[in-house]
DSSP file (Angstrom, degrees, kcal/mol; ACC not computed):
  #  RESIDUE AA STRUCTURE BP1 BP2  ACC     N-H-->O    O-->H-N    N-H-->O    O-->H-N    TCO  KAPPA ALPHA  PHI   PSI    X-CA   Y-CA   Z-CA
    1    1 A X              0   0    0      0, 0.0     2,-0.4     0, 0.0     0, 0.0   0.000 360.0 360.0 360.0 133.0 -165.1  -60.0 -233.1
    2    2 A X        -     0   0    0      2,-0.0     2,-0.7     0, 0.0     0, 0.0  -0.860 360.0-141.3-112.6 131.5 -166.1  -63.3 -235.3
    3    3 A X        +     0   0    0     -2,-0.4     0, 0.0     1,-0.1     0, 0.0  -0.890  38.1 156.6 -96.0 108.9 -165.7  -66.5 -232.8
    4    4 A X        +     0   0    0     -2,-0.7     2,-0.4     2,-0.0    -1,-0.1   0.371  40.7  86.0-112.7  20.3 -164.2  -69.1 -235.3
    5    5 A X        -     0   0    0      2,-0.0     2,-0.5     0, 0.0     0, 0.0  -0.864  62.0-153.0 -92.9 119.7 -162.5  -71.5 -233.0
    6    6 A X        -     0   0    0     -2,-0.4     2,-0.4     2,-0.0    -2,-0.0  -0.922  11.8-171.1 -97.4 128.5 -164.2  -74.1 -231.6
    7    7 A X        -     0   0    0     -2,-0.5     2,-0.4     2,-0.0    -2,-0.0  -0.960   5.7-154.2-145.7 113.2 -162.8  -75.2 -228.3
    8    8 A X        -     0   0    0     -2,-0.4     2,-0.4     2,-0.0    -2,-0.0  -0.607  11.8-173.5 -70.9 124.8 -164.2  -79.0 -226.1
    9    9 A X        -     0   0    0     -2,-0.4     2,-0.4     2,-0.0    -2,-0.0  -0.936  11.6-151.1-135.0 139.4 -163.9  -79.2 -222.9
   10   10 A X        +     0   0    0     -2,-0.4     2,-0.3     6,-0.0    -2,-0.0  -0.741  26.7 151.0-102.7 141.4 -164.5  -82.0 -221.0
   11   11 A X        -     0   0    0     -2,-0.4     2,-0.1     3,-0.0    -2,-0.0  -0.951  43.4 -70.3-152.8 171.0 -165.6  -82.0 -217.4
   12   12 A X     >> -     0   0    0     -2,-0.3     4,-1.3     1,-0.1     5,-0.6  -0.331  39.2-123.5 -55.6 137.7 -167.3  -83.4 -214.4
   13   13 A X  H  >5S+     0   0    0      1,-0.2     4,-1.8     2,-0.2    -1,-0.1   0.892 118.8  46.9 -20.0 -59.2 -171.3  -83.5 -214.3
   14   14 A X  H  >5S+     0   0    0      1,-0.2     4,-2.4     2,-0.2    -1,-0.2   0.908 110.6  48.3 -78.1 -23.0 -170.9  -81.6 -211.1
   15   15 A X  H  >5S+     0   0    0      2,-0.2     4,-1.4     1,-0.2    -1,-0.2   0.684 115.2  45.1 -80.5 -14.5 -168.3  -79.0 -212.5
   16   16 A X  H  X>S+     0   0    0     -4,-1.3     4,-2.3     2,-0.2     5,-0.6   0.649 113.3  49.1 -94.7 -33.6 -170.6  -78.3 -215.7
   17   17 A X  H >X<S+     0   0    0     -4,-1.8     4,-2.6    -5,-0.6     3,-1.4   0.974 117.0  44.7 -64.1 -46.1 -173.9  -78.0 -213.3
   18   18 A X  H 3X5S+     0   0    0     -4,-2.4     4,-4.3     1,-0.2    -1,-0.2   0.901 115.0  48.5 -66.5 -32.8 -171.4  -75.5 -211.0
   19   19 A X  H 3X5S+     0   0    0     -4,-1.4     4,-2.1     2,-0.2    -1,-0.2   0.659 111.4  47.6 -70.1 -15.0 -170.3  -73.7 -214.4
   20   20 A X  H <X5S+     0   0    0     -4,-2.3     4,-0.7    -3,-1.4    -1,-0.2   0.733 112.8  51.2 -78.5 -32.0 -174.2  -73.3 -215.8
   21   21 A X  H ><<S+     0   0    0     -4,-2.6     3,-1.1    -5,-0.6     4,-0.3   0.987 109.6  50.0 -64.6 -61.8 -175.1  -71.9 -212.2
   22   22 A X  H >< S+     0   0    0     -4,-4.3     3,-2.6     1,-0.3     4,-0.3   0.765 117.2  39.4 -18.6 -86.5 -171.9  -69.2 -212.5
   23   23 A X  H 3<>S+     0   0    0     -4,-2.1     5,-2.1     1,-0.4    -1,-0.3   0.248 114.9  50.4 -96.0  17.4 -172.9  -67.9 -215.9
   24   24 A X  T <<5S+     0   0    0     -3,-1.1    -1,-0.4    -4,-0.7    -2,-0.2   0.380 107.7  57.9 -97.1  -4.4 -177.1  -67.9 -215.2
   25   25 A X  T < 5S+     0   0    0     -3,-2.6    -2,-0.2    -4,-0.3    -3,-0.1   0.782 108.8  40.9 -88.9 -25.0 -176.2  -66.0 -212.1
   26   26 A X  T   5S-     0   0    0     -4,-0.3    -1,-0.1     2,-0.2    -3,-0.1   0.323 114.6-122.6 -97.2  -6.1 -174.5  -63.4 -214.6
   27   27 A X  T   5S+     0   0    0      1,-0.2     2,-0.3    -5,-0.2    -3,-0.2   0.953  80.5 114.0  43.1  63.8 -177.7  -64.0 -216.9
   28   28 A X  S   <S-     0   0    0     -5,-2.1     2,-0.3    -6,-0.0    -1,-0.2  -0.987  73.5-109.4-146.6 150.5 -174.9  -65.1 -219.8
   29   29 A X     >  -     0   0    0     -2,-0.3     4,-0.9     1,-0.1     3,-0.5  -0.660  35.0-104.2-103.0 164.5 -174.6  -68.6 -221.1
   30   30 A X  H  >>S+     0   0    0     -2,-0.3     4,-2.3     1,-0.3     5,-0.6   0.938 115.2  64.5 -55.9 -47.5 -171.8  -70.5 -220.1
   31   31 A X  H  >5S+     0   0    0      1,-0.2     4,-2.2     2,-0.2    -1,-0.3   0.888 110.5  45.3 -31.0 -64.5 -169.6  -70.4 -223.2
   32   32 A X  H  >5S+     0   0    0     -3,-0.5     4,-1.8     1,-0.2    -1,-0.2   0.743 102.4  62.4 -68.0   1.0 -169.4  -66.4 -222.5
   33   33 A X  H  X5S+     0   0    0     -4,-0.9     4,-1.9    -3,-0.2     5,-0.3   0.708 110.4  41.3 -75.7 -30.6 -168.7  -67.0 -218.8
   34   34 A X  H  <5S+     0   0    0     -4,-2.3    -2,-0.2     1,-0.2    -1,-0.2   0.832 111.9  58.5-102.6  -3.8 -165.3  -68.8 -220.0
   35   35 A X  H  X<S+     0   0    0     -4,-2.2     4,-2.5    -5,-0.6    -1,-0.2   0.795 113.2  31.4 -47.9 -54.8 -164.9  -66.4 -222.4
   36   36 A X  H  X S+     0   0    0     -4,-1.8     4,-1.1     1,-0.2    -2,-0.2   0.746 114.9  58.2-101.2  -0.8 -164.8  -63.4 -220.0
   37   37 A X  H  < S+     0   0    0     -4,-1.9     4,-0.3     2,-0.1    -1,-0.2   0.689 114.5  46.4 -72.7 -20.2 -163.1  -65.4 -217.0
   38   38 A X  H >4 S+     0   0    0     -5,-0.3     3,-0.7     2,-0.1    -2,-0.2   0.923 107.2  49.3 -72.4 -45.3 -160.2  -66.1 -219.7
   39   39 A X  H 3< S+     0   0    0     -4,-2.5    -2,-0.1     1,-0.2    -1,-0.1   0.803 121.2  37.6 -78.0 -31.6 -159.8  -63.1 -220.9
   40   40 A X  T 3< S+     0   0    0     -4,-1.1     2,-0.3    -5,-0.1    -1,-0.2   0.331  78.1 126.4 -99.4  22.1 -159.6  -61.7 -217.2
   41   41 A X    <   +     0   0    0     -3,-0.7     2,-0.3    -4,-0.3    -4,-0.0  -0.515  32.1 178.2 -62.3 115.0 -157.7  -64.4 -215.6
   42   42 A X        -     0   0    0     -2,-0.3     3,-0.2     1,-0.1    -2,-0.0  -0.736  16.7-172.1-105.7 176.3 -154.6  -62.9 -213.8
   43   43 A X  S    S+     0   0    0     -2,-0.3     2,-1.0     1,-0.1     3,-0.3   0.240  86.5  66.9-119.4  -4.4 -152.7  -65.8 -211.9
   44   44 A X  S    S+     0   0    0      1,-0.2    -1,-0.1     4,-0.0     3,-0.1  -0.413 107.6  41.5-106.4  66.9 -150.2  -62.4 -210.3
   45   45 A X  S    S+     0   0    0     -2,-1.0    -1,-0.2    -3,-0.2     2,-0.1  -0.008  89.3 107.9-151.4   1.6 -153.6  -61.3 -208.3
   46   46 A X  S    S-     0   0    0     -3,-0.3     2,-0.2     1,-0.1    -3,-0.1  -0.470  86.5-101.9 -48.2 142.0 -154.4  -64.7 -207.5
   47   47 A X        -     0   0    0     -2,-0.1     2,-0.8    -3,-0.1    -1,-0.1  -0.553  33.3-144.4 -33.4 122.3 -153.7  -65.3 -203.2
   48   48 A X        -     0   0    0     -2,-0.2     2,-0.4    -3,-0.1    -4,-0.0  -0.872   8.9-141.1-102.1 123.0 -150.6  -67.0 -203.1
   49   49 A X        -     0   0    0     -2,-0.8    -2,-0.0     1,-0.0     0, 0.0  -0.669  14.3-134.0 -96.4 134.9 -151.0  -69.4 -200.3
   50   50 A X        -     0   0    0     -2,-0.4     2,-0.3     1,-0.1    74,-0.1  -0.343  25.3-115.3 -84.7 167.4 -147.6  -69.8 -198.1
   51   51 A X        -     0   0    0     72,-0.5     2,-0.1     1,-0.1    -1,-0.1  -0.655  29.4 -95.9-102.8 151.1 -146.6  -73.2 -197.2
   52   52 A X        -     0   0    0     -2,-0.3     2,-0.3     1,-0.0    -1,-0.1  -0.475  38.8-147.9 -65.0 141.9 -146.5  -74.6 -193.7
   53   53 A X        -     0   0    0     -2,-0.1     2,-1.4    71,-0.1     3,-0.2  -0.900  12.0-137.1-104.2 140.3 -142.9  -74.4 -192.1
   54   54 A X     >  +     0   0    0     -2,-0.3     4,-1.5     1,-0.2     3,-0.3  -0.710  27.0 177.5 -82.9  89.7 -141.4  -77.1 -189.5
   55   55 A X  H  > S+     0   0    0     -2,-1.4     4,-1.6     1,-0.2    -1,-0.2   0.817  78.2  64.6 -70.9 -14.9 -139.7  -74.4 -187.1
   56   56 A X  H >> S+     0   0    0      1,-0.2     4,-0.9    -3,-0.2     3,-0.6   0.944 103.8  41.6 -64.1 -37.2 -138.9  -77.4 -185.1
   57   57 A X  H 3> S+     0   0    0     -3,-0.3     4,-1.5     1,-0.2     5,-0.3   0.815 108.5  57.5 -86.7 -10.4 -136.9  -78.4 -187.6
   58   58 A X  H 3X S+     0   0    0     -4,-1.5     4,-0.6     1,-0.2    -1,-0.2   0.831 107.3  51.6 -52.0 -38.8 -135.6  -75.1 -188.2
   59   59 A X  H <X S+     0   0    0     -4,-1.6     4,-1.0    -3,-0.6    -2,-0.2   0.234 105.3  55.7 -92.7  -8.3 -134.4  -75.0 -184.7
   60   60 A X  H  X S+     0   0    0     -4,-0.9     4,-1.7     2,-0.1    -2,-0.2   0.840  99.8  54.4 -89.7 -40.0 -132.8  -78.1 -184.9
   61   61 A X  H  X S+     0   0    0     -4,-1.5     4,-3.1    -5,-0.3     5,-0.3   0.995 110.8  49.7 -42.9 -57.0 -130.6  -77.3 -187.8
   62   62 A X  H >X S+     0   0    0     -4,-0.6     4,-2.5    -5,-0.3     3,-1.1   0.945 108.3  55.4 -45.1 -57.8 -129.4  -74.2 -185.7
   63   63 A X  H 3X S+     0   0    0     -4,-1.0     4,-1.5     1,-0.3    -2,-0.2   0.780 114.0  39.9 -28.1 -63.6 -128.8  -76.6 -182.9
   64   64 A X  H 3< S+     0   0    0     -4,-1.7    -1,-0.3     2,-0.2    -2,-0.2   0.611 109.1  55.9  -5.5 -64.8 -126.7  -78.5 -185.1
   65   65 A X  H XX S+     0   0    0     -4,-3.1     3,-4.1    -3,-1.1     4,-0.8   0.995 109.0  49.6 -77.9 -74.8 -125.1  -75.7 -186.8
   66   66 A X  H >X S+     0   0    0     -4,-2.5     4,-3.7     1,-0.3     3,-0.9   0.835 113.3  49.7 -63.9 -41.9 -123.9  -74.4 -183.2
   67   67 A X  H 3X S+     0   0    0     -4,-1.5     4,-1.4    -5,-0.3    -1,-0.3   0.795 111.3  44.5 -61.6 -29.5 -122.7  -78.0 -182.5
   68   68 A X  H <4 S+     0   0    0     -3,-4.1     4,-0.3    -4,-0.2    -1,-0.2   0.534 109.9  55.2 -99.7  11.0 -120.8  -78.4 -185.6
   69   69 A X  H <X S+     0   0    0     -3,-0.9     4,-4.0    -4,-0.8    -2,-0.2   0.733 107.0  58.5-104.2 -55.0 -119.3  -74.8 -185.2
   70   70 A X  H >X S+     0   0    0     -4,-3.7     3,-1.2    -5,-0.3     4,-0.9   0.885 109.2  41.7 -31.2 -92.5 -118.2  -76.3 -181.6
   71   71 A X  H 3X S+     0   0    0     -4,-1.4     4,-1.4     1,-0.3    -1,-0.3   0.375 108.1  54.7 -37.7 -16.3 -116.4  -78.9 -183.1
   72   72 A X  H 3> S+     0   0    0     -4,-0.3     4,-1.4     2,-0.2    -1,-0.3   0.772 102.7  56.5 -61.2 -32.5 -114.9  -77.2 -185.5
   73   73 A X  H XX S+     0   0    0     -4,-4.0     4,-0.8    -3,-1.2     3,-0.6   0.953 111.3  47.0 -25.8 -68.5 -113.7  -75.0 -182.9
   74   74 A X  H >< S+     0   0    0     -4,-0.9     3,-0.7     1,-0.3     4,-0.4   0.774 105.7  57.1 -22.4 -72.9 -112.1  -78.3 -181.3
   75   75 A X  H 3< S+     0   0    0     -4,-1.4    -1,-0.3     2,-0.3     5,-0.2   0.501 111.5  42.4 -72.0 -14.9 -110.6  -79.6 -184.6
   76   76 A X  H <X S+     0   0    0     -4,-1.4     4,-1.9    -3,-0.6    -1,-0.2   0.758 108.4  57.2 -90.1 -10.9 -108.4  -75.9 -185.1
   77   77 A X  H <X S+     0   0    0     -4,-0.8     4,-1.9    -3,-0.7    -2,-0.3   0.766 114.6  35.5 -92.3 -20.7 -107.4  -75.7 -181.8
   78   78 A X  H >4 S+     0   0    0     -4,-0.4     3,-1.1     2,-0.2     2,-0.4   0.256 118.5  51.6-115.9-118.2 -105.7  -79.5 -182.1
   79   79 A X  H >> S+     0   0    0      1,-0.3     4,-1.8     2,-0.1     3,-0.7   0.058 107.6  55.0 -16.9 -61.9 -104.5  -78.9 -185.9
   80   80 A X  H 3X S+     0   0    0     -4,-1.9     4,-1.0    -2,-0.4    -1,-0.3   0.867 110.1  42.3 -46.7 -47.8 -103.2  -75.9 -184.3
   81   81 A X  H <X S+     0   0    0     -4,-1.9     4,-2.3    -3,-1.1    -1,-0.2   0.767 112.4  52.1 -36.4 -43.9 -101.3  -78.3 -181.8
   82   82 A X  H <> S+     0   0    0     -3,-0.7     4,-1.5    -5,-0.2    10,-0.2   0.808 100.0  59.5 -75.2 -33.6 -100.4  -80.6 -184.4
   83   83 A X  H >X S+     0   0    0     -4,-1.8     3,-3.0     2,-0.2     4,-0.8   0.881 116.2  46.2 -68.7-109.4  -98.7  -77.2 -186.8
   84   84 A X  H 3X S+     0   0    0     -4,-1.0     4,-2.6     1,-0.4    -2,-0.2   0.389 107.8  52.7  -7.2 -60.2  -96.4  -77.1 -183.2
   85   85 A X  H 3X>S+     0   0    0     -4,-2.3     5,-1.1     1,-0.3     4,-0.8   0.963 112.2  48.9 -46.7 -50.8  -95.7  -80.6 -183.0
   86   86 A X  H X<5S+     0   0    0     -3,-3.0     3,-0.7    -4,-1.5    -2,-0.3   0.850 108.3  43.5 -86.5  -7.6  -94.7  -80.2 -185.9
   87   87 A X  H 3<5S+     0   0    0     -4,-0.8    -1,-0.2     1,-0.2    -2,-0.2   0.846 115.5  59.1 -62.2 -35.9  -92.3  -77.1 -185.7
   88   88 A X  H 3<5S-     0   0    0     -4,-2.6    -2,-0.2    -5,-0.2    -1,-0.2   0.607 126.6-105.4 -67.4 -15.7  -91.3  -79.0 -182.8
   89   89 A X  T <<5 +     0   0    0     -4,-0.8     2,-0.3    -3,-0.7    -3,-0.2   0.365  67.6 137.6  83.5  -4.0  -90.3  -82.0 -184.8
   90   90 A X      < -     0   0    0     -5,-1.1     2,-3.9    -8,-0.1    -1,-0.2  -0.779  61.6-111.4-127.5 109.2  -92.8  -84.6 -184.4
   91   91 A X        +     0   0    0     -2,-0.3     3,-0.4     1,-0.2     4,-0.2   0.007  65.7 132.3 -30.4  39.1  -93.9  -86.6 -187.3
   92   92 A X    >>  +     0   0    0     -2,-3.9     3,-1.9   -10,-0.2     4,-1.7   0.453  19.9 115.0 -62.3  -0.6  -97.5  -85.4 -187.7
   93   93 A X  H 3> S+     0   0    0      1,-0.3     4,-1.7     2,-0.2    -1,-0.2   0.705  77.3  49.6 -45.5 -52.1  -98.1  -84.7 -190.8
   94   94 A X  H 3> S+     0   0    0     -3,-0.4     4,-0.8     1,-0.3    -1,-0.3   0.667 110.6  56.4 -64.5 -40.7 -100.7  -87.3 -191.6
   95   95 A X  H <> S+     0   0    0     -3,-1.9     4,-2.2    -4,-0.2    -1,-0.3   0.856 110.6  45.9 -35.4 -67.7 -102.7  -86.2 -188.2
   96   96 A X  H  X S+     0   0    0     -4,-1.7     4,-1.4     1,-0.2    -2,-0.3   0.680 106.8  48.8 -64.3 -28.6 -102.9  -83.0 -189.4
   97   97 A X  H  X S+     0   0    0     -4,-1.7     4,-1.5    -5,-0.2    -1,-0.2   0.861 112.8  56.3 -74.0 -37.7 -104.0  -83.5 -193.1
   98   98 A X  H  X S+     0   0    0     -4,-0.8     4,-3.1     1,-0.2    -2,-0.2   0.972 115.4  39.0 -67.6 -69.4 -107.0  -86.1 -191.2
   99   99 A X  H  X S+     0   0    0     -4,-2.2     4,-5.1     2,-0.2     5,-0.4   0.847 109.4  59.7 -65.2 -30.0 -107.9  -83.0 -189.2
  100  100 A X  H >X S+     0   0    0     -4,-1.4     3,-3.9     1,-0.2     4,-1.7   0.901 119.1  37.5 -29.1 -88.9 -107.4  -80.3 -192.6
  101  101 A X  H 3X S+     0   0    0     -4,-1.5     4,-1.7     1,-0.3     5,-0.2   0.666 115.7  48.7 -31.0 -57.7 -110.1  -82.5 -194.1
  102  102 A X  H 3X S+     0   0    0     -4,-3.1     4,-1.6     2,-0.2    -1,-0.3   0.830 114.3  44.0 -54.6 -39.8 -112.2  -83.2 -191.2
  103  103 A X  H <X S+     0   0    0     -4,-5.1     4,-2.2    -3,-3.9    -1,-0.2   0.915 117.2  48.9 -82.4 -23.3 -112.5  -79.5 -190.0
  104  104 A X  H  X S+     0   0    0     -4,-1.7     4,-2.0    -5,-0.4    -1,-0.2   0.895 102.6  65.4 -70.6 -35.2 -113.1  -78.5 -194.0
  105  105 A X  H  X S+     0   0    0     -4,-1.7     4,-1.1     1,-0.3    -1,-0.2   0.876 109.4  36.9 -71.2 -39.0 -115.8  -81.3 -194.2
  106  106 A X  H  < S+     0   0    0     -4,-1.6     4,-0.4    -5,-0.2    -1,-0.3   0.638  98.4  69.7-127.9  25.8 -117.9  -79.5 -191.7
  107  107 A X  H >< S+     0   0    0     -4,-2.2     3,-3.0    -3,-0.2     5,-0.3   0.910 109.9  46.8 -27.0 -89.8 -117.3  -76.0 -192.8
  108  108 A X  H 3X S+     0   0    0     -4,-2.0     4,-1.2     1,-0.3    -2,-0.2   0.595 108.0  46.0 -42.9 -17.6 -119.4  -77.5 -195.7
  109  109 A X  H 3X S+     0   0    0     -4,-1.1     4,-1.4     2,-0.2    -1,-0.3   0.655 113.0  60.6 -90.9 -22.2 -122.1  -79.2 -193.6
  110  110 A X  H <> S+     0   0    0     -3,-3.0     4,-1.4    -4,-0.4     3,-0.4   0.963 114.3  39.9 -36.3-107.9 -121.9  -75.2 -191.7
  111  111 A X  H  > S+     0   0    0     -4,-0.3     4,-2.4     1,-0.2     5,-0.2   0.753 108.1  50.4 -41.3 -51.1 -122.8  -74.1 -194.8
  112  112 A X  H  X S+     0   0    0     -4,-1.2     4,-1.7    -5,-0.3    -1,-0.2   0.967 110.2  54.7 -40.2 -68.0 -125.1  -76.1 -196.3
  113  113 A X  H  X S+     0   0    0     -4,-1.4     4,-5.1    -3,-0.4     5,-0.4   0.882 111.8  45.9 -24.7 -65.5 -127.2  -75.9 -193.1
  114  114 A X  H  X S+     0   0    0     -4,-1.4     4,-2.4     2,-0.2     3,-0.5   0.973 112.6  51.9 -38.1 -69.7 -127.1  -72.0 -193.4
  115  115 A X  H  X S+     0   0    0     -4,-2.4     4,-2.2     1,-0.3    -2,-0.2   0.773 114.4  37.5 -72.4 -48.4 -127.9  -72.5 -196.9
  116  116 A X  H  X S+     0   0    0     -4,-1.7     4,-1.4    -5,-0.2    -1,-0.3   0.751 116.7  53.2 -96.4 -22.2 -131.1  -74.9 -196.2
  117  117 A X  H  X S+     0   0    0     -4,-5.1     4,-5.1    -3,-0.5     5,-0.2   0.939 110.8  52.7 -62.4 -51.3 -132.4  -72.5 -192.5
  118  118 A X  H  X S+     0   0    0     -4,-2.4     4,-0.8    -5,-0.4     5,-0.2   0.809 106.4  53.9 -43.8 -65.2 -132.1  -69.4 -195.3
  119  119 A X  H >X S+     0   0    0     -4,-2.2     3,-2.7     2,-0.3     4,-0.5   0.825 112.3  41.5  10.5-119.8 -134.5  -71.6 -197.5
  120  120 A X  H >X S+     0   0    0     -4,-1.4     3,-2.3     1,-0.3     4,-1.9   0.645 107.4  57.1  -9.0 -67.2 -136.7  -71.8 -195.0
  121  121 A X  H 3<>S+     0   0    0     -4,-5.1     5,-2.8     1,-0.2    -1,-0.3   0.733 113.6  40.8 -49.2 -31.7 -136.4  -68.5 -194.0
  122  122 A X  H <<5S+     0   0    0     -3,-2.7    -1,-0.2    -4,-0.8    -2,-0.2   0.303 109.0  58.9 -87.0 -12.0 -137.5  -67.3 -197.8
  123  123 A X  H <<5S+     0   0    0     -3,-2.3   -72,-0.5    -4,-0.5    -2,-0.2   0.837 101.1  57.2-106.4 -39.1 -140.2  -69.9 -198.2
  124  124 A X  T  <5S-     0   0    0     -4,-1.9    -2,-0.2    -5,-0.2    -1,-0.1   0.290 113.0-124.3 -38.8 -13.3 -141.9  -68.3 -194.9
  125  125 A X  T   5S+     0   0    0     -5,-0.3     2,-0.3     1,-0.2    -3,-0.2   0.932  73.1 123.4  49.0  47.1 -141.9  -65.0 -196.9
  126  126 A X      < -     0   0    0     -5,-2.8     2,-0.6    10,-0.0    12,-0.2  -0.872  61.4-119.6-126.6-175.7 -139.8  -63.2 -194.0
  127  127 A X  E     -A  137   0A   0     10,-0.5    10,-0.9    -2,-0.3     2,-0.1  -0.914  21.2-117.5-119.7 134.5 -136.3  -61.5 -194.6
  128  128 A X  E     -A  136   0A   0     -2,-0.6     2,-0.8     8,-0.2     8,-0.2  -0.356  23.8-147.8 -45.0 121.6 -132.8  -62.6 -192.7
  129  129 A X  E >   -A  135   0A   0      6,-1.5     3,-1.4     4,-0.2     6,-0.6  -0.992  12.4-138.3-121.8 132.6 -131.3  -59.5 -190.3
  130  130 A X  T 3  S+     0   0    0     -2,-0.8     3,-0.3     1,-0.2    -1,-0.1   0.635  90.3  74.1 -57.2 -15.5 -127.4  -59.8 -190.3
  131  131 A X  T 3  S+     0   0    0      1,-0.3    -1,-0.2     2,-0.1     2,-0.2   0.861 106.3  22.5 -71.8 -19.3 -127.3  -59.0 -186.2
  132  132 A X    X   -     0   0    0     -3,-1.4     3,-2.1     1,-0.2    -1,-0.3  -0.619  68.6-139.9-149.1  93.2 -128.5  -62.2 -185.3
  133  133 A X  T 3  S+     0   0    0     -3,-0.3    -4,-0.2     1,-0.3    -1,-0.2   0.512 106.9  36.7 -30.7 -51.4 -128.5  -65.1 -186.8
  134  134 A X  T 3  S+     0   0    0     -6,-0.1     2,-1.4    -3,-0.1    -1,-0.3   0.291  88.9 114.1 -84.6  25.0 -132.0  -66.3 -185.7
  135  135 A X  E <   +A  129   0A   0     -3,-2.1    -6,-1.5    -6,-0.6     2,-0.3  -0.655  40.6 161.2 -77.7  90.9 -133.5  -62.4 -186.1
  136  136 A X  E     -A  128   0A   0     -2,-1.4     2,-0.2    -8,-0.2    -8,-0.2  -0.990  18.0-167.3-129.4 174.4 -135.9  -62.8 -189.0
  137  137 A X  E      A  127   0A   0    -10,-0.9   -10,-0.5    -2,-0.3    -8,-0.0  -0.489 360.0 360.0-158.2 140.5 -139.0  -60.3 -190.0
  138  138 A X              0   0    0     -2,-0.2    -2,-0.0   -12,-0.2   -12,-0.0   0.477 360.0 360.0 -93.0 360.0 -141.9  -60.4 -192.2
């Protein structure tokens, strides 16, 4: 193998004194220490280090979620009143479209929330069981 590439690198005082120590420890001079650290550099056998998780905040979102699941509750049971009123006669219509919207607005804030614990849950490197929501695993 003929080396015809010439390749600078620039570094720190202290990072070239650490890199002369490596490759004299190996009795090789540095050029072939960054030769044969390139050529067997894997990054998929690297550690992968997990990131810290807020479980407080994990546990508030659930909190949350259970709270806006309440209230939605709320808001079908009186849309449901209001579909009556209006069988019944009683102008509502306008009442009832306010609540459509309202209860649909946090369906989506339901989901998102789900959407950003699950996040979590996948950035923790554990897996989701369907029996319960807050059941997760490594």
């Amino acid at each position: 193998m003929t080396l015809s590439v010439k390749l600078t690198v620039r570094m720190t005082k202290d990072a070239k004194a650490s890199l002369d120590k490596k490759a004299s420890n190996l009795k090789v001079n540095p050029s072939e220490f960054v030769r044969f650290a390139t050529d067997n550099y894997d990054p998929q056998t690297l550690p992968v280090q997990q990131p810290k998780v807020d479980w407080d905040t994990y546990h508030l979102l659930g909190e949350l979620k259970f709270e806006l699941n309440k209230i939605g509750t709320n808001i079908n049971q009186l849309a449901h009143d209001a579909n009556l009123s209006l069988l019944m006669g009683s102008p509502m219509q306008p009442q009832l479209d306010e609540l459509t919207d309202l209860s649909n607005r946090i369906n989506q804030a339901i989901g998102l929330i789900f959407g950003v614990r699950s996040q979590i849950i996948e950035i923790a490197g554990l897996t989701y069981k369907a029996e319960k929501e807050d059941d997760w695993e490594n």
